[in-house]
N, C-alpha and C positions, 0 to 999 in steps of 0.2 A: 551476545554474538552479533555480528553483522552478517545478513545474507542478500545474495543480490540475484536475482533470477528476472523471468520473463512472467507476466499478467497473461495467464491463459483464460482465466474468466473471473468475474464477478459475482456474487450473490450477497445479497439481503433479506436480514431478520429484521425485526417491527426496532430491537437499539442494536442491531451492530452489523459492520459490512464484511465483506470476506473478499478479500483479491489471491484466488488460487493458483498457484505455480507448477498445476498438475493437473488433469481430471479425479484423482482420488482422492478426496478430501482424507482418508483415515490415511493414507502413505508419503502425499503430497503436501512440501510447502505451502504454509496460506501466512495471510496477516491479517490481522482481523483489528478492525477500526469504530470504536462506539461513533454514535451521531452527531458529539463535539468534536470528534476530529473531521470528521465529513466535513464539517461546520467552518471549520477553518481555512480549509480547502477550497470550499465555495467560495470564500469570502476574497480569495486570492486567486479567481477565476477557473482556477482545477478540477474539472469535473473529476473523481473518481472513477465514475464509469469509465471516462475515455481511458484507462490506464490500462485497459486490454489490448493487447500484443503491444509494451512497450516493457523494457526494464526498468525496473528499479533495485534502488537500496534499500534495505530499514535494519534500526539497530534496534536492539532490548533482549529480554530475556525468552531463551528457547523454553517452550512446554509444548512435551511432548505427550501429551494426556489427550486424547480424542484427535489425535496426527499430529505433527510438528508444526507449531504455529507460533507468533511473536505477535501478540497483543499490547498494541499501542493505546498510548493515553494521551499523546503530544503530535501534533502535525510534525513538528521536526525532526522524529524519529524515522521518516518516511522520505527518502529523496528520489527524482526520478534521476535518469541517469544524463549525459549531456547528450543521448543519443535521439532523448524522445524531443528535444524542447521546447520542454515543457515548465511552465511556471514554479520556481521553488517557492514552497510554502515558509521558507524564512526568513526569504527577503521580498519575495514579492515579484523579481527581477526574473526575466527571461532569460532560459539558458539556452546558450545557442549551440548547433552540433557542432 
């Protein structure tokens, strides 16, 4: 599926992050990103953190086991929208609004 919503907040586990599209994690969209994706993201000056109140896209597969979430394994599964512009982690290139 593809879903595209707004970063209302953040949280971190010791491997994995969580950009949630709700305050109710068990109702609320999230996407939840191991430390290799983080990883790449850094590497392409995107802090993760800053991704709160901006939109994005990500594509993969819905599970809906413990809320609706898309757990990614590829930075490229994750795009911000041209609204934030913000660094795309597939080219590296600045998107401009």
């Amino acid at each position: 599926v593809i879903v595209e919503g707004r970063v209302v907040s953040m949280g971190q586990t010791r491997a994995q992050t969580y950009l949630n599209f709700g305050p109710s994690r068990a109702y609320d969209f999230a996407i939840v990103l191991d430390h290799r994706v983080q990883n790449s993201f850094d590497s392409t000056g995107t802090k993760i953190s800053a991704l709160t109140g901006h939109t994005v896209r990500v594509r993969g597969l819905l599970d809906v086991r413990l809320g609706p979430h898309i757990q990614i394994h590829d930075a490229e599964a994750l795009e911000m929208t041209r609204a934030t512009g913000a660094v795309s982690p597939k080219s590296g290139d600045r998107i401009r609004p």
